[in-house]
C-alpha positions as CSV (number, residue, x, y, z in Angstrom):
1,X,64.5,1.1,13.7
2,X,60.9,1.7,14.8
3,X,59.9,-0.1,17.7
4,X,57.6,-2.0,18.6
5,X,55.6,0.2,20.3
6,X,55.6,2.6,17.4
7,X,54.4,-0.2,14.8
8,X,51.7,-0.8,17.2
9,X,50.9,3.2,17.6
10,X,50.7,3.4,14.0
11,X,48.9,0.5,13.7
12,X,46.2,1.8,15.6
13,X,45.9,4.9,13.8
14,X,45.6,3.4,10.7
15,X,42.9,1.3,11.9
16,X,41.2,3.8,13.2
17,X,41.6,6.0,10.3
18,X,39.8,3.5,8.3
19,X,37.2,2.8,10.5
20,X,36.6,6.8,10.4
21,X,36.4,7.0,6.8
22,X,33.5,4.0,6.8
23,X,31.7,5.2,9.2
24,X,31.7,8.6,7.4
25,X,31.0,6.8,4.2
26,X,28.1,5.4,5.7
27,X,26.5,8.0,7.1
28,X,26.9,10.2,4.4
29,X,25.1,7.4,2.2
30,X,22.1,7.0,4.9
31,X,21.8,10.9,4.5
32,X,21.7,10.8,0.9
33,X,19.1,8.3,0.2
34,X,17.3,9.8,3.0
35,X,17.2,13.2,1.4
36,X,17.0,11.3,-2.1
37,X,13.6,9.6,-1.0
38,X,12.2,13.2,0.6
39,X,13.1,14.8,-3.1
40,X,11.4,11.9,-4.2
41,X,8.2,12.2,-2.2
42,X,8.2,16.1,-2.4
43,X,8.4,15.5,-6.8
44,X,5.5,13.0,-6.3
45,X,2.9,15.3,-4.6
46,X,4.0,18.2,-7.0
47,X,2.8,15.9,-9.5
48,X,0.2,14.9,-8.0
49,X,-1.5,18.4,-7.1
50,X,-0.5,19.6,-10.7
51,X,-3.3,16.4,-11.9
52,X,-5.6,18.5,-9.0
53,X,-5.3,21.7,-10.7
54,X,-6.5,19.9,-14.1
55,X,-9.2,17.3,-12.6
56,X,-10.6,19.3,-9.4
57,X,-9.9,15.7,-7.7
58,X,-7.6,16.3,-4.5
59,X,-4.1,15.3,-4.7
60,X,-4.3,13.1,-1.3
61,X,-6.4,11.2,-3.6
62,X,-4.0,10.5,-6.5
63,X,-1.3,10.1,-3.6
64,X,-3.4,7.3,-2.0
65,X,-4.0,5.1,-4.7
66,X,-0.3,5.4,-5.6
67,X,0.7,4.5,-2.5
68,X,-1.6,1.2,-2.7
69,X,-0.6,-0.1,-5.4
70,X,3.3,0.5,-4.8
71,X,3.3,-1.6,-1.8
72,X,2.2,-4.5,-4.5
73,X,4.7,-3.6,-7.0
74,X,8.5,-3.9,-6.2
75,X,9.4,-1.4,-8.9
76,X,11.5,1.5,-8.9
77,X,9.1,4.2,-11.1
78,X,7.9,7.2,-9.7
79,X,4.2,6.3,-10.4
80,X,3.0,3.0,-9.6
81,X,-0.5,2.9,-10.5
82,X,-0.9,0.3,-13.2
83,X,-4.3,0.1,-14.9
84,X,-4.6,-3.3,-16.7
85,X,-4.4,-3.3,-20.4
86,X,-8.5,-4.1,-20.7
87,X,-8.9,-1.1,-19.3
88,X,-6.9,1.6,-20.4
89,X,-7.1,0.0,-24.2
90,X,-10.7,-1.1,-24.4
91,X,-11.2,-3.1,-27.2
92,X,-8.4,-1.6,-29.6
93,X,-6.1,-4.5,-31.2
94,X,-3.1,-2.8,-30.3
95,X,-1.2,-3.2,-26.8
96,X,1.1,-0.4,-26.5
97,X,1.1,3.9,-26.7
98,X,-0.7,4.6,-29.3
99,X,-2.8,8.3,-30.2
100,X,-5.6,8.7,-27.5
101,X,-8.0,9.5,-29.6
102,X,-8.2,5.7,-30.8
103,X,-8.1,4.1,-27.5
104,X,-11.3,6.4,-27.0
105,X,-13.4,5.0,-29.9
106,X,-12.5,1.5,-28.9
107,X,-13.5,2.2,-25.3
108,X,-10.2,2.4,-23.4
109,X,-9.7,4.4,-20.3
110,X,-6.5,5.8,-22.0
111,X,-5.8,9.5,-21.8
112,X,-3.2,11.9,-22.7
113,X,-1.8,13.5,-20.0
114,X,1.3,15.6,-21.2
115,X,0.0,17.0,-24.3
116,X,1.8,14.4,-27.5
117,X,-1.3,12.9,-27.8
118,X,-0.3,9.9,-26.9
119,X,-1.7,7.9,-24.2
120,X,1.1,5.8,-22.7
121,X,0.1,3.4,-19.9
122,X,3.7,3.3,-18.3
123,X,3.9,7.7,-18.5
124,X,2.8,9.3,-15.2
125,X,1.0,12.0,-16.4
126,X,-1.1,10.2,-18.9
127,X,-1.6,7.4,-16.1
128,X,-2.6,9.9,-13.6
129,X,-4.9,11.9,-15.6
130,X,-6.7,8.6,-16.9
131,X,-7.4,8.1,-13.5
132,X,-8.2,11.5,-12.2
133,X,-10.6,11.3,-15.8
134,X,-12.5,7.9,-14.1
135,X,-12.9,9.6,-10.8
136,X,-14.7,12.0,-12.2
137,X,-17.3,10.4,-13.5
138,X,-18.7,9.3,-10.1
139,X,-18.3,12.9,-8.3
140,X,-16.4,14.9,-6.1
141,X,-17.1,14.1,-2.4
142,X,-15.6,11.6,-0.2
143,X,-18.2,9.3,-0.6
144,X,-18.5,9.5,-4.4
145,X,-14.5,8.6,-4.6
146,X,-15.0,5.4,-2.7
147,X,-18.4,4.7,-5.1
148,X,-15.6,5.1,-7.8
149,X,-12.8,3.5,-5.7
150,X,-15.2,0.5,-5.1
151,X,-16.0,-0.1,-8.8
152,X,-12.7,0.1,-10.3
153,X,-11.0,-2.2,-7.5
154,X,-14.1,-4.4,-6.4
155,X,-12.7,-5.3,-3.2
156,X,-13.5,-3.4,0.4
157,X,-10.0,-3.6,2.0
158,X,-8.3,-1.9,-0.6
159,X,-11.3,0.8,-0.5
160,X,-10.9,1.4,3.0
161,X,-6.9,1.0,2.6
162,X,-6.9,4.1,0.2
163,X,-9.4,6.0,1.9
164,X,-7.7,5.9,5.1
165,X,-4.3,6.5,3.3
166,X,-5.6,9.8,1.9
167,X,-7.1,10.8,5.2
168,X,-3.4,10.6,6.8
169,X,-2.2,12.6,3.6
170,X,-4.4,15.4,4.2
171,X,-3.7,15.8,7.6
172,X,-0.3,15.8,7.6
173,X,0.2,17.3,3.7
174,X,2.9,14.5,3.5
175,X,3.6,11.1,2.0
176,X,6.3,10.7,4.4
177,X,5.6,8.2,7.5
178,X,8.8,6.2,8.3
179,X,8.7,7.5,12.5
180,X,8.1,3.7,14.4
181,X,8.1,3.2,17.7
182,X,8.4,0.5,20.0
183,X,4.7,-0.3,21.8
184,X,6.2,-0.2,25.8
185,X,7.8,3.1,26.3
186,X,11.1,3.3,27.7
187,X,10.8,3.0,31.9
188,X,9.0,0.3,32.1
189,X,9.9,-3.2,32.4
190,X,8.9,-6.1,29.9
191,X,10.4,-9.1,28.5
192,X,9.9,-11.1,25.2
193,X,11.0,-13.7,22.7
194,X,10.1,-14.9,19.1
195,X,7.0,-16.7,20.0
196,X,6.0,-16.3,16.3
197,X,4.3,-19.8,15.2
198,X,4.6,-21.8,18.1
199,X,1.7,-24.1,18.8
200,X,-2.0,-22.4,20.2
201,X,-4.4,-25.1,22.0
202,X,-7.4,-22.4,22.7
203,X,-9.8,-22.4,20.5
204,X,-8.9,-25.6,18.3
205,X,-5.5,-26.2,17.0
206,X,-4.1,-23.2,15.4
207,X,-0.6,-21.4,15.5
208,X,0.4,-18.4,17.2
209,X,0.2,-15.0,15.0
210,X,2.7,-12.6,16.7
211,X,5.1,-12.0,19.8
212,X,4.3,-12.2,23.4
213,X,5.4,-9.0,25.1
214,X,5.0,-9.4,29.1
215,X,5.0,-6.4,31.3
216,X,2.4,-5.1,34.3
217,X,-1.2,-4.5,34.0
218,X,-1.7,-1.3,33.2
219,X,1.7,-0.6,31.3
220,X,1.3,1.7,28.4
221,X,0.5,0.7,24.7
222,X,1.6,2.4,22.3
223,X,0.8,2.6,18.3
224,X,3.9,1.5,16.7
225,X,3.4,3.7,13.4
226,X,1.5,6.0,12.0
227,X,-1.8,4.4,10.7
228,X,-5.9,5.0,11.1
229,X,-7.3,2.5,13.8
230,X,-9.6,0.2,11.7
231,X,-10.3,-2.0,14.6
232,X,-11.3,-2.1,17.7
233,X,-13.6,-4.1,20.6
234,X,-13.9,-7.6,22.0
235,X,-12.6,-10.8,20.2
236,X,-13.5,-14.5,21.9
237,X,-8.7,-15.3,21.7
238,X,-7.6,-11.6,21.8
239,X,-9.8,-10.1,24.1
240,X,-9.8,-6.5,24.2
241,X,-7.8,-5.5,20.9
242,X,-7.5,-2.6,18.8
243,X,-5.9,-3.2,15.2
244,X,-4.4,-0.3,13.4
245,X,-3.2,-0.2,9.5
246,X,-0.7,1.5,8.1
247,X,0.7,3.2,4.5
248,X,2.7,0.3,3.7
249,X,-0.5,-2.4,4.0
250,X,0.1,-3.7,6.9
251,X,-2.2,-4.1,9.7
252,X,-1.1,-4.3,13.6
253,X,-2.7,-5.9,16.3
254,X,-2.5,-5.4,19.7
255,X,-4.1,-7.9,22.0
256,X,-4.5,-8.8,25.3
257,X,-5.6,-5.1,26.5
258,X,-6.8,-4.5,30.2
259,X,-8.4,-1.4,28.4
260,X,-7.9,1.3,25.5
261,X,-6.7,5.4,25.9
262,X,-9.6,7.7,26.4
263,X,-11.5,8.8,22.9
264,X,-9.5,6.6,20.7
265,X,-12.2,5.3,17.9
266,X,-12.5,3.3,14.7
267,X,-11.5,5.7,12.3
268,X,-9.0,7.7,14.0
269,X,-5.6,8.5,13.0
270,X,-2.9,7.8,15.5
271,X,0.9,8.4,15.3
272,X,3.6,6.4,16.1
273,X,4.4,6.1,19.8
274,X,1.1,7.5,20.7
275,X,-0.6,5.0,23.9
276,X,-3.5,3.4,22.6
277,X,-3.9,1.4,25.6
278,X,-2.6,-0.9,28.0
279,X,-1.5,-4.5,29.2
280,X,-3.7,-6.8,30.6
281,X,-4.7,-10.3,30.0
282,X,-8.5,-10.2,28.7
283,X,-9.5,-12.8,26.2
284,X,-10.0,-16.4,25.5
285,X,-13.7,-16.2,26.3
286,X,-17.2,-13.9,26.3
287,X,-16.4,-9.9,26.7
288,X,-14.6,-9.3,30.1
289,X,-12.9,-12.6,30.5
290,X,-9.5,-11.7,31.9
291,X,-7.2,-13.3,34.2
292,X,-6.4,-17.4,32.5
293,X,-2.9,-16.1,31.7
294,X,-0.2,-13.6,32.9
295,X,-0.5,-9.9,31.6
296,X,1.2,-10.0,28.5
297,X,0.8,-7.6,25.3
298,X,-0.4,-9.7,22.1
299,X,1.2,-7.8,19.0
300,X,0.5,-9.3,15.5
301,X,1.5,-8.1,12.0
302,X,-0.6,-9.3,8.8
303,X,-0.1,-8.1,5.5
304,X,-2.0,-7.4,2.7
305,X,-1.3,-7.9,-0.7
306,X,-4.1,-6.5,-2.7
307,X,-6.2,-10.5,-2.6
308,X,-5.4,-11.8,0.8
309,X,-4.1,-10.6,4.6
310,X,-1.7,-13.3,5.9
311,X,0.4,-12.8,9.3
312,X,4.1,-12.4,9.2
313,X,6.6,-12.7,12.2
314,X,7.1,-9.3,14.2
315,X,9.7,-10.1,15.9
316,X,12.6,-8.4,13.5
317,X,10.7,-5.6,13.6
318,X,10.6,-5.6,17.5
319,X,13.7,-5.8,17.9
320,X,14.9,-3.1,15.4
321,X,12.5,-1.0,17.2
322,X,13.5,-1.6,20.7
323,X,16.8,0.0,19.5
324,X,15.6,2.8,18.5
325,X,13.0,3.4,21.2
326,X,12.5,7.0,21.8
């Protein structure tokens, strides 16, 4: 007979066993989409430099506009850009891949890209080279690509969206930007809770747009991802705030700031858990009010989705950061 004890021995081994095999499971799935995504980046800007090679427009360039548009499409294709059917067909009757040579005598934007001849809306190459084609036609320097960026899209944000993308691509000759950090560094103490919504009497009635993060004056701020600083200065409820935007189309805002890090301008590019500033309590009247509330960090998120920027709760986000604070 086995006793007890043994049953429960076993028991516990089995268990434990299991649990083993999971978490191994798991963590050899994280790994592989994690090196399935860095294939998949690292195929992208191979792509994307081949359409250099051919167009003299830089990759960083092909890689921003991709990137754009694939935070508004929730698809799983390698190349997101979609040009609409007006475009890339002109006025030719028919709506699907047809011979290039036709969509150009109606007028389309339509190119072949991979050499059939065919100018297929939903084929990478031909997309990308149709693109690379209408670039062209404006010029070569940074300021000619947003002339061109500004008349295909017709909308500033997105301009300086892509712009600012492919200044981040350059830099770091990557696509890759998933590092976060949490804005107070480890060390220091702060509390918070979801304060998303609630009710906001300055300033007429109005809700609150992000989480309440309350620590010291003078605690350290820090840029929660990579992004280019498109903001910064006095507003009349924020005070002194800097708002930073990211690959992904969303826009952070830190608020509340008794003063920014040395040097750091509109325009820069800032890393994740880099200190762009620090706590105070400034705001909710002319340039250097301070002081009608504790010191408390304001941080926002807004997201934009190619027609409007609308703020969405941080506090998920927070917290899943806070775990992994570095």
């Amino acid at each position: 007979m086995i006793s007890k004890n043994a049953e429960r021995r076993n028991f516990l081994l089995l268990k434990r066993t299991i649990i083993l095999i999971l978490c191994s499971y798991f963590l050899l799935t994280t790994i592989a989409h994690a090196e399935e995504k860095v294939d998949e980046d690292q195929q992208k800007i191979q792509l994307f430099k081949q359409m250099e090679v051919l167009t003299f427009i830089p990759w960083y360039y092909y890689a921003a506009i991709n990137q754009y548009e694939s935070n508004l499409i929730d698809d799983k294709q390698l190349i997101h850009i979609t040009i609409p059917d007006e475009k890339w067909y002109g006025l030719a009757p028919i709506r699907e891949k047809t011979n290039a040579s036709i969509i150009s005598m109606f007028g389309g934007m339509g190119m072949d890209g991979d050499g059939d001849r065919i100018a297929d809306p939903k084929n990478p190459r031909d997309t990308l080279l149709t693109i690379g084609t209408y670039l062209q036609q404006f010029g070569y320097t940074e300021q000619d690509i947003k002339t061109a960026l500004w008349h295909y899209y017709k909308r500033e944000l997105t301009v300086l969206s892509i712009m600012n993308y492919a200044k981040l691509f350059k830099k770091y000759q990557s696509i890759t930007f998933d590092t976060t950090a949490f804005p107070i560094p480890k060390g220091y103490n702060y509390s918070y809770r979801n304060t998303w919504g609630d009710a906001r009497g300055f300033g007429g009635r109005r809700i609150h747009e992000g989480t309440d993060i309350f620590a010291d004056y003078g605690t350290p701020v820090r840029s929660t991802q990579y992004g280019v600083v498109e903001l910064k200065g006095w507003n009349k409820y924020g005070g002194w705030r800097i708002g930073i935007r990211d690959i992904y189309n969303r826009y952070h805002y830190f608020a509340h700031l008794n003063g920014f890090a040395e040097g750091i301008e509109v325009g820069d590019i800032v890393e994740a858990g880099q200190t762009i500033g620090s706590v105070g309590s400034s705001g909710y009247g002319p340039p250097g009010t301070a002081g009608k509330f504790p010191p408390h960090l304001h941080y926002g998120l807004y997201k934009d989705d190619g027609k409007k920027e609308w703020s969405f709760d941080p506090y998920p986000y927070l917290k899943k950061w806070e775990r992994n604070n570095p």
